[in-house]
N, C-alpha and C positions, 0 to 999 in steps of 0.2 A: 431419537430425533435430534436433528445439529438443534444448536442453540441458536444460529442465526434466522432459524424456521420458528422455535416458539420465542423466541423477538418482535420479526413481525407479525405472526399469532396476534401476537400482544396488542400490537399496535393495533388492528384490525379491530379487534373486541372494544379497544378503548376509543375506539373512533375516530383517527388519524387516518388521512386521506392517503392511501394505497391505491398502488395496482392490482387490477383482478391477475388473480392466476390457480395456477395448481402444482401440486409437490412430487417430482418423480426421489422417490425413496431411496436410502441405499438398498433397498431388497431388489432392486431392479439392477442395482448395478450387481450383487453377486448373483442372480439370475442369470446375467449376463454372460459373466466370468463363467458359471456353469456350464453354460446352454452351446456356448464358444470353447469348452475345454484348456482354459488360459491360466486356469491356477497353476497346473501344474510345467507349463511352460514358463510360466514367468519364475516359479521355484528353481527351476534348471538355470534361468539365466544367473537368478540372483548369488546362486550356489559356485558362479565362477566368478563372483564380483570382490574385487579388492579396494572395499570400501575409502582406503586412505589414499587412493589413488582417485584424483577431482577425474580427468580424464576419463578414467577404466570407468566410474559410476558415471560420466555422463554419456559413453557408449553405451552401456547396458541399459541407462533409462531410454534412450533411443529407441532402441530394439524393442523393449517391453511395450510402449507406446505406437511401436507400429504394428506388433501384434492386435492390440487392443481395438486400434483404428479400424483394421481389415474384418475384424468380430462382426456377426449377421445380428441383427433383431428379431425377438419373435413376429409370427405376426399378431400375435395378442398381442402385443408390445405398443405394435404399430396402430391398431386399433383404438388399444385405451387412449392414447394420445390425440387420436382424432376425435374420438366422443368426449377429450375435456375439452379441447377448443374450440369442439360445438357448442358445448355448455355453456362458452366465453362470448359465444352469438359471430364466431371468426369460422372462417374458414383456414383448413391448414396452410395451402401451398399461398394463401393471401395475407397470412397472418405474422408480425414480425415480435420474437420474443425477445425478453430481456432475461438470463440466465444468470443465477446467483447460487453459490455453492455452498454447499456448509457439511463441517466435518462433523463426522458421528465417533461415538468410541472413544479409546483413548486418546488418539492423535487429536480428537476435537478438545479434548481436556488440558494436552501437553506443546502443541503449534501452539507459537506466539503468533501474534500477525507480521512479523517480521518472514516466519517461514510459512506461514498458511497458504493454501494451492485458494483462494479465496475470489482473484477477481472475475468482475462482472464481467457478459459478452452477451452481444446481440445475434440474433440470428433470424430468417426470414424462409418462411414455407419449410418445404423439405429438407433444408440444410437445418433445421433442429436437431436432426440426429446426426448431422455428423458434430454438432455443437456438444450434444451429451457427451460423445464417445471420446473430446477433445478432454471434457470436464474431468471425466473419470482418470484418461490418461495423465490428468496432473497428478496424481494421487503416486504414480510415479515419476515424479520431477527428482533432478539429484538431489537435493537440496533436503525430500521427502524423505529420498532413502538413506538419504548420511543421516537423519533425525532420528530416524526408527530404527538403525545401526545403535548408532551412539545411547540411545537409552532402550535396547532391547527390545522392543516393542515388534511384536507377530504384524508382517508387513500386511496381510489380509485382515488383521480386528477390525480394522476400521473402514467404512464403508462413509457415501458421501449421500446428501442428500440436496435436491437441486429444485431453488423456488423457481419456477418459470411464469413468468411474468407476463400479462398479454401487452404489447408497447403499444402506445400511440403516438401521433403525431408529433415530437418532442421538439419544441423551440430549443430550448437552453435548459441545462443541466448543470449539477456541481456536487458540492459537498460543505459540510458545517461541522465546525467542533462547538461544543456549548459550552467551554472554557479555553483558553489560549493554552493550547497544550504544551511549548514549549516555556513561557516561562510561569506557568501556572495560574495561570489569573482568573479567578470564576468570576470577576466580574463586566469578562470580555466574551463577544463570541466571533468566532472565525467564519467567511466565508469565503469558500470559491467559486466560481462560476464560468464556464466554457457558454460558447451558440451550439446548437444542438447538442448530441450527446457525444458521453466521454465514456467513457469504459476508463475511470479513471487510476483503476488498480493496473490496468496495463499499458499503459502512454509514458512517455517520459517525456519532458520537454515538453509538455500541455501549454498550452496560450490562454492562461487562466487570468482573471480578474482576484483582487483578494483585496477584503473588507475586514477591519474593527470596526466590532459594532458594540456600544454601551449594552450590557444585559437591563440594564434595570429602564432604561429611557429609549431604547432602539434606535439611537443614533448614530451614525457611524464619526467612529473617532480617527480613522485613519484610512486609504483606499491606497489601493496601486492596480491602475488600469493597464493590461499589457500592449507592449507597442510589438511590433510585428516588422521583420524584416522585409522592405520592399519588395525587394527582388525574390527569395525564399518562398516568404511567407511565414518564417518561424518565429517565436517569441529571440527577441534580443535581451540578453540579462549585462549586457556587458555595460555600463554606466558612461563609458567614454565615446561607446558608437553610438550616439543616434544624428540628430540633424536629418540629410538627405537620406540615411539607412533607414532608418526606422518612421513608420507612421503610426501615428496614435489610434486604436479602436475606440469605438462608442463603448460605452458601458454595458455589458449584455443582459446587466438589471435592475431593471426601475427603481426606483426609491420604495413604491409602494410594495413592490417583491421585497426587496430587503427586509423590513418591517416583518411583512407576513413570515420572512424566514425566520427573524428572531424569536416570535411568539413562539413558532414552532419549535426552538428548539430548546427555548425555555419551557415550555409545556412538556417535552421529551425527558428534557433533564430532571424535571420535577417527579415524572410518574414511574420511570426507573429510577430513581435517587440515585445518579450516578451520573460523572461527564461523558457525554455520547457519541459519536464520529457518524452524521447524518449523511447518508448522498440522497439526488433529490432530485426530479426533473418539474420542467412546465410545459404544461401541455392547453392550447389552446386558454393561456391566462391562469389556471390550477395549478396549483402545486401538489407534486403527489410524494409521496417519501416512496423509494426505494429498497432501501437496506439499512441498518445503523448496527452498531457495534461498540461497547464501550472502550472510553480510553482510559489512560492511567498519566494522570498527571506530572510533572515533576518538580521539584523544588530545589531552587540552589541556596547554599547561606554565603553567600557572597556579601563582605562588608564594606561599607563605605570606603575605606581606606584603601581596598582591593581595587575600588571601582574610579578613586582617583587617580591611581598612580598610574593609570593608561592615558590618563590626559597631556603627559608630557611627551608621550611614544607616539611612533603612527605604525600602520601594520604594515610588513611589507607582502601581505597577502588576505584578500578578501572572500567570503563565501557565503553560503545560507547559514543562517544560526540553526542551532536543532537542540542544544540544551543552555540554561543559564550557569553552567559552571565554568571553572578557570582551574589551568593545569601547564605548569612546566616542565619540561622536559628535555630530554635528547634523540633527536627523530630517526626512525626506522623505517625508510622506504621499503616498500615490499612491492614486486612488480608479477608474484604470481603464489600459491599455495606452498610452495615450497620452499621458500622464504620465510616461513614463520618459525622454522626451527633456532632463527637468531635474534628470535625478539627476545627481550627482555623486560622483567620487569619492572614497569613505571616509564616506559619509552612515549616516547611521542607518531602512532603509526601514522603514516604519511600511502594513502593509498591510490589507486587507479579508479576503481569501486569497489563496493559492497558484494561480501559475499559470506555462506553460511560456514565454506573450506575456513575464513579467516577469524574465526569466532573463539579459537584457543587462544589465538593471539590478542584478538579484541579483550578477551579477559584480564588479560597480562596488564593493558596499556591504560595511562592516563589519560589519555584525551586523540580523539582519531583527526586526520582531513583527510577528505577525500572527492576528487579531482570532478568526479559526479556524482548524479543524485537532487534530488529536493526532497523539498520539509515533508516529514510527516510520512514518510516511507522505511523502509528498512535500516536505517544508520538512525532514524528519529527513535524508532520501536529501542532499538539496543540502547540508545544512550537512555532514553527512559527508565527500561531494565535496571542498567548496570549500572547510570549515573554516573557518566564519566562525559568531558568537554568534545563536543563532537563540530563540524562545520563540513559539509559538503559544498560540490559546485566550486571548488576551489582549481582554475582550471590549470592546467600544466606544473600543479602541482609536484609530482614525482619526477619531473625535470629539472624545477628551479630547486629543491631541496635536496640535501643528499643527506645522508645517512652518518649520524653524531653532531648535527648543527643543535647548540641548544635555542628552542622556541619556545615561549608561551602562547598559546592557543584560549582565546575568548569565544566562548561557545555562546554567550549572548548579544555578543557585539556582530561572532559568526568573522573575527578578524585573528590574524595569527601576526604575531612579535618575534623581530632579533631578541636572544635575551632571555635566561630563565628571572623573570621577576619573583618567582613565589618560592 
């Protein structure tokens, strides 16, 4: 069973307000694979794939996932699924689900959430099963099969198993950490929050709201309410446009939500003794938890004397912060996988975005930017990891930098300097 299954298990037993639902197995998905005769076609594909080639692996995951798609259901299949969401008092073709993944097997042991095929998706009547069959097809995403390449791993051990959720009505939706995971603080907790729902594993650019909130008094110590470009409609991050570009949204949660989040996710934090990464909807005034997943904090020892000596500089470029470290360097723009062959070590990578191809080289480097991205995603997971100065969102980046400038990069200020200071 994934672990993301007996989590919320968990939650359920201890009395935290869930969604009803029910668990399609991974026995269904290699039923599937069975019943469709797909193992051994996907073994043929995989058997002409040249793993270090980003390309060649993300044609062959193509392919294997259109296989997958095209796969029939039984019609037991098709049946049990109808007598659970009777059970749930829904009808199928009326009933809209919220889909959550979680890995079994090794791969559940060895994906970080950096590469985990993990996010959430909504789905509504008989488009459930084309939603499974999308789910399962992450299981070959490229990213999946350069992992289970790279550390050997039997591409079929692993099997997925999928909490399906029955949805309701959903106002507004978000996510919580129950510590400030970028510069460690337990005695902060993070909120974000979208109007209706977010599938926030797979959005970029979300129009979120984000709250500091005291853990120990529920206050909030700090907000940033997103503005939204008029014309658009998109969240504006840019600090010099707004005026007539941007308009302010309302807050999409009340004081008294806030509150009830925190309790929530200090009660969470408490009963798994451990900091937790909560998402979470409201439904007619309720808040119900969704998913959680623990996080892994970080710490920098950055000293005071590190932390003045910026006070005389200004940066000449700005981004999201994602770890509290500081690292100088000499920058390596890299504009595609093939490019990593000249990094070196202790460089400064200067990137386009994130990806799993650039992970030899993220090893190598002291501190990354890179031109997209927000917090708490895949460049957050690594710097975590590895614990090296990281700042995304940093836009036109691999145009205004070139390659041997020395910069220092402030992973918590999330600002980058002419100038190796350290």
């Amino acid at each position: 069973m994934g672990r993301k299954i007996l989590r919320v298990d968990e939650l359920a037993r201890a009395g935290f307000p869930i969604l009803e639902g029910f668990v399609i197995s991974s026995k269904a998905y290699f039923q599937f694979l069975s019943e469709n005769s797909l193992k051994s076609k996907i073994l043929h594909l995989l058997t002409t794939t040249y793993f270090e080639r980003p390309e060649t692996l993300t044609q062959i995951s193509s392919h294997i996932k259109k296989h997958i798609m095209k796969g029939k259901f039984s019609d037991e299949f098709v049946i049990e699924i109808d007598d659970e969401t009777r059970s749930l008092g829904g009808i199928l073709n009326q009933t809209t689900f919220i889909l959550s993944p979680s890995l079994t097997g090794e791969h559940g042991k060895t994906l970080t959430l950096a590469n985990h095929p993990s996010p959430s998706s909504v789905a509504k009547g008989v488009n459930l099963f084309i939603s499974v069959k999308e789910v399962w097809a992450r299981l070959f995403e490229p990213k999946i099969l350069f992992h289970s390449y790279q550390h050997g791993l039997d591409f079929f051990h692993s099997g997925i198993d999928i909490i399906v959720q029955k949805s309701v009505s959903i106002e507004k939706s978000g996510k919580m950490f129950t510590i400030d995971p970028v510069a460690g603080d337990k005695t902060k907790i993070i909120i974000k929050s979208v109007s209706g729902y977010s599938e926030w594993d797979n959005k970029k650019g979300e129009i979120y709201d984000y709250y500091v909130i005291s853990k120990k008094t529920s206050t909030i110590i700090d907000r940033e309410i997103a503005k939204r470009d008029a014309v658009s409609g998109r969240k504006n991050t840019n600090e010099n446009l707004q005026s007539l570009h941007t308009i302010p949204l309302s807050s999409k949660i009340s004081s008294r939500e806030i509150v009830s989040l925190a309790e929530l996710a200090r009660k969470i934090e408490k009963h798994f003794y451990f900091p937790q990464e909560v998402h979470w909807v409201v439904s007619n005034g309720k808040i119900f938890i969704t998913k959680i997943q623990p996080i892994t904090p970080i710490f920098a020892n950055t000293s005071k004397d590190k932390k003045t000596l910026f006070e005389k500089h200004f940066p000449i470029m700005k981004g999201l912060s994602l770890s509290p470290f500081i690292a100088s360097g000499f920058t390596r723009v890299i504009y595609n996988p093939q490019d990593i062959k000249n990094v070196k070590p202790g460089e400064i990578l200067v990137l386009t975005h994130i990806s799993p191809f650039y992970l030899p080289a993220i090893k190598k480097a002291r501190a990354v930017i890179v031109e997209t991205g927000e917090k708490n995603t895949y460049a957050s997971t690594l710097a975590q990891t590895l614990g090296f100065a990281a700042i995304v969102g940093v836009k036109n980046a691999t145009k205004i930098l070139k390659s041997g400038i020395a910069v220092t990069v402030h992973g918590e200020k999330g600002h980058v300097y002419k100038g190796g200071f350290l």
